[in-house]
Structure formats: C-alpha cells, structure tokens
C-alpha positions as YAML, in Angstrom:
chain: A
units: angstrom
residues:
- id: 1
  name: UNK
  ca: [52.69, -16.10, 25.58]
- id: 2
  name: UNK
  ca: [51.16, -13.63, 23.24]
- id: 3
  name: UNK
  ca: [50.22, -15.42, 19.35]
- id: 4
  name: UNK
  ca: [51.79, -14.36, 16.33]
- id: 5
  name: UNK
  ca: [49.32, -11.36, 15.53]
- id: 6
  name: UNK
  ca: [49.42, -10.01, 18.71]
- id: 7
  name: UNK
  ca: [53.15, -9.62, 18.51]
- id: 8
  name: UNK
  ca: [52.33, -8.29, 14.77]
- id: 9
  name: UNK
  ca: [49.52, -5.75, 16.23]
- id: 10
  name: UNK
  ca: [52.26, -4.86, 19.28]
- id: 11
  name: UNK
  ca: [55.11, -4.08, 16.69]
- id: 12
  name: UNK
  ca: [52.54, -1.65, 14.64]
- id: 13
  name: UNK
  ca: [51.97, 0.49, 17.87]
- id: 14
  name: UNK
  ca: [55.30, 0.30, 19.28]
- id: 15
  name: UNK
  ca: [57.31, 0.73, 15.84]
- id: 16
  name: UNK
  ca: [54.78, 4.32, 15.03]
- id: 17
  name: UNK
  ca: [55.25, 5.38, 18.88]
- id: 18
  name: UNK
  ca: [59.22, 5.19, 18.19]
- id: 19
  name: UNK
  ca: [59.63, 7.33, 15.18]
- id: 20
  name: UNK
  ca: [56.26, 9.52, 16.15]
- id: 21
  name: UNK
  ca: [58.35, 10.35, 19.54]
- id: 22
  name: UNK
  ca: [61.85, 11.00, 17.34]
- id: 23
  name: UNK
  ca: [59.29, 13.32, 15.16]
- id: 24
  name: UNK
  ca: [58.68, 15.03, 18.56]
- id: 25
  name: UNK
  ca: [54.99, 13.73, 19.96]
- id: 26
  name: UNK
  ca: [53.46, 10.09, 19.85]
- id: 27
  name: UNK
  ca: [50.73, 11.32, 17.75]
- id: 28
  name: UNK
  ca: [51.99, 11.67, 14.83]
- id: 29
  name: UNK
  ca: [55.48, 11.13, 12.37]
- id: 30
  name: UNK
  ca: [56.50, 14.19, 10.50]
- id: 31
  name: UNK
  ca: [58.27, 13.75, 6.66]
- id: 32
  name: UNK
  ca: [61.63, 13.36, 8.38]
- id: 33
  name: UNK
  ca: [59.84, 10.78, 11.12]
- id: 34
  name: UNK
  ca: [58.41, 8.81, 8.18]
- id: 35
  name: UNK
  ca: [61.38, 9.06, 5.73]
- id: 36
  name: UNK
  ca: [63.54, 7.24, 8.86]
- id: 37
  name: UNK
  ca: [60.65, 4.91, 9.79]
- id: 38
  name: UNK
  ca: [60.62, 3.99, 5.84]
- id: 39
  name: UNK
  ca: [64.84, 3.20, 5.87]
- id: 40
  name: UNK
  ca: [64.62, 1.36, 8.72]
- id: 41
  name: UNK
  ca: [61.74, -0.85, 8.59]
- id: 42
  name: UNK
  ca: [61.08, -1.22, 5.20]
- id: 43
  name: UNK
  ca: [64.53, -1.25, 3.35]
- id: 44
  name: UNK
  ca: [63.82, -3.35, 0.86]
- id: 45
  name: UNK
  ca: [60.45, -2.02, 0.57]
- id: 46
  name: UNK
  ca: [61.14, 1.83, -0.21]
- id: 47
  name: UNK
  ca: [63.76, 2.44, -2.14]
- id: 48
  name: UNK
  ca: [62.50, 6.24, -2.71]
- id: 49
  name: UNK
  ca: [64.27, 9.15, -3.60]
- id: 50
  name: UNK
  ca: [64.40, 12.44, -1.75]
- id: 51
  name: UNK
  ca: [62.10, 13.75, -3.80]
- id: 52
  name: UNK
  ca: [59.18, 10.58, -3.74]
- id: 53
  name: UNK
  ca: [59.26, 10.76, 0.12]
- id: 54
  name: UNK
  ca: [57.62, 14.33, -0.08]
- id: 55
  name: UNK
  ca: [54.97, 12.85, -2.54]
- id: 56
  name: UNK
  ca: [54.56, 9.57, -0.64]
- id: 57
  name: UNK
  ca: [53.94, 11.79, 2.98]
- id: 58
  name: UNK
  ca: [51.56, 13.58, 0.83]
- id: 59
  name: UNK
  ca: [49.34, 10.97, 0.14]
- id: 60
  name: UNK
  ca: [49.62, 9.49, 3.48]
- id: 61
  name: UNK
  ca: [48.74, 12.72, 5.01]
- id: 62
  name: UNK
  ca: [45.18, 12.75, 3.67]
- id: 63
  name: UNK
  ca: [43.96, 15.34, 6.31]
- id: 64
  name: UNK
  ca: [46.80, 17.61, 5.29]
- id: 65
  name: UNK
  ca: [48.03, 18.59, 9.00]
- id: 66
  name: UNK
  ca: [51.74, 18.06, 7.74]
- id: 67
  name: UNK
  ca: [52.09, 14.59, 9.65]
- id: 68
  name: UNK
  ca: [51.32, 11.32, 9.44]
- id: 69
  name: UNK
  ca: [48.58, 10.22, 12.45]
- id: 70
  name: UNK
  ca: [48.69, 6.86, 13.69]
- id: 71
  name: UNK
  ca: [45.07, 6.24, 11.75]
- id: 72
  name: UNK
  ca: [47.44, 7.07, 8.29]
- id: 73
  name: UNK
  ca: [49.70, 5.19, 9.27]
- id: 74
  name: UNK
  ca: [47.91, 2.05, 10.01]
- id: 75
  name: UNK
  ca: [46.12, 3.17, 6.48]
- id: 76
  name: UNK
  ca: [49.48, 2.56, 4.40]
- id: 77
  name: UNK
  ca: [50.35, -0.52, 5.94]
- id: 78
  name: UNK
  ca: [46.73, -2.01, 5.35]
- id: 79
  name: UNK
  ca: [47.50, -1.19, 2.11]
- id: 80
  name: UNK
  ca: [51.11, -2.69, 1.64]
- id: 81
  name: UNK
  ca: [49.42, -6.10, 3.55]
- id: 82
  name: UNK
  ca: [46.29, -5.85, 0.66]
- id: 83
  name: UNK
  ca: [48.93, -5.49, -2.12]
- id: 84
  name: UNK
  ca: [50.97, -8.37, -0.36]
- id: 85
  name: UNK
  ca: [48.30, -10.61, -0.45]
- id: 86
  name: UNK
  ca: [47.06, -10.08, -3.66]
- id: 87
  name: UNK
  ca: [50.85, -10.61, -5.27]
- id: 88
  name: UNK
  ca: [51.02, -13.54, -3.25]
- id: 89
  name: UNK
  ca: [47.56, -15.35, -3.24]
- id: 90
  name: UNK
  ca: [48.48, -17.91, -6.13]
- id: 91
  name: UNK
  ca: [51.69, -19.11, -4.54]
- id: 92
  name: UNK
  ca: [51.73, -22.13, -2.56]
- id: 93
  name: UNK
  ca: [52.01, -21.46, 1.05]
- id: 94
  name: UNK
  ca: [55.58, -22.83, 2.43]
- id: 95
  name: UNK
  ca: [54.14, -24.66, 5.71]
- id: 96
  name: UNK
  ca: [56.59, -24.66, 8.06]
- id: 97
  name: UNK
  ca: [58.64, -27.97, 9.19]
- id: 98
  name: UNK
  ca: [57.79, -28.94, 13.17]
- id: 99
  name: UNK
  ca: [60.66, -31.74, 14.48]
- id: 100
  name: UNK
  ca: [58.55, -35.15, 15.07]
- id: 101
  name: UNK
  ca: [58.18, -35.99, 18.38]
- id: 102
  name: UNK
  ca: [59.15, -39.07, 20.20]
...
C-alpha cells in the first residue's frame, strides 16, 4: 500500500498529465489547460477572474513558451504548500483519533 506522500506525489503527476493531455500534449497545460485545472482542483483556492488567469499563466510561464511545463507547474504548487505552511505553522496540529483496540 503506497504512504500518504506517495499518493500526494502520484496525484501531482497524474492531475498535470490530465489537463496537459486536454491542453493537447502531456508536456505542458496551455492558459485554457490551467484556467480548468485551477476550477477544478483548486475551487476554493482561485477564485480569479478572466482577466487574473492571463496574469497568473504569465508568471507561471517563466520561460515564456506560452504553456505551463510540468517543472512550472510543480513550481506553483511548491509555492501554495510554502505559503500553506507558513499560514499554518502556529496552529496546533489536529492529530487524528485511531479507535482503541481490544
């Protein structure tokens, strides 16, 4: 059975392959790729407008090719998990409750 980041590290490859192959390749997610990727994945995360998800591709895109590569990608969400943790690092972790055993 595979542990809880390799699930996590599984999801990050399979979640870019799926909208990079909707985009039209599995190397990269175009703005239209990235805009659905961004709705469905992150709703609560990204409420953009039309007009912030051509500024937010453009920041991603830092080599300028017009798509987001899976090295971008993995980028932004190293980023979101950095500003996570930071918002999050004085908060008492909730441990989770295991049944006793008998």
């Amino acid at each position: 059975m595979a542990t809880p980041l390799e699930q996590a590290l599984a999801t990050v490859v399979s979640t870019f392959r799926k909208y990079a192959e909707l985009s039209g390749g599995k190397h990269g997610l175009c703005q239209a790729g990235l805009k659905e990727l961004l709705q469905k994945e992150l709703p609560t995360w990204t409420p953009l407008r039309e007009c912030d998800y051509s500024a937010f591709m453009s920041v991603l895109d830092t080599d300028k090719d017009c798509k987001v590569d899976f090295v971008e990608y993995v980028r932004s969400l190293a980023c979101l998990c950095t500003f996570c943790h930071d918002y999050f690092k004085d908060v008492t972790p909730v441990t989770p409750v295991t049944p006793c055993s008998q």
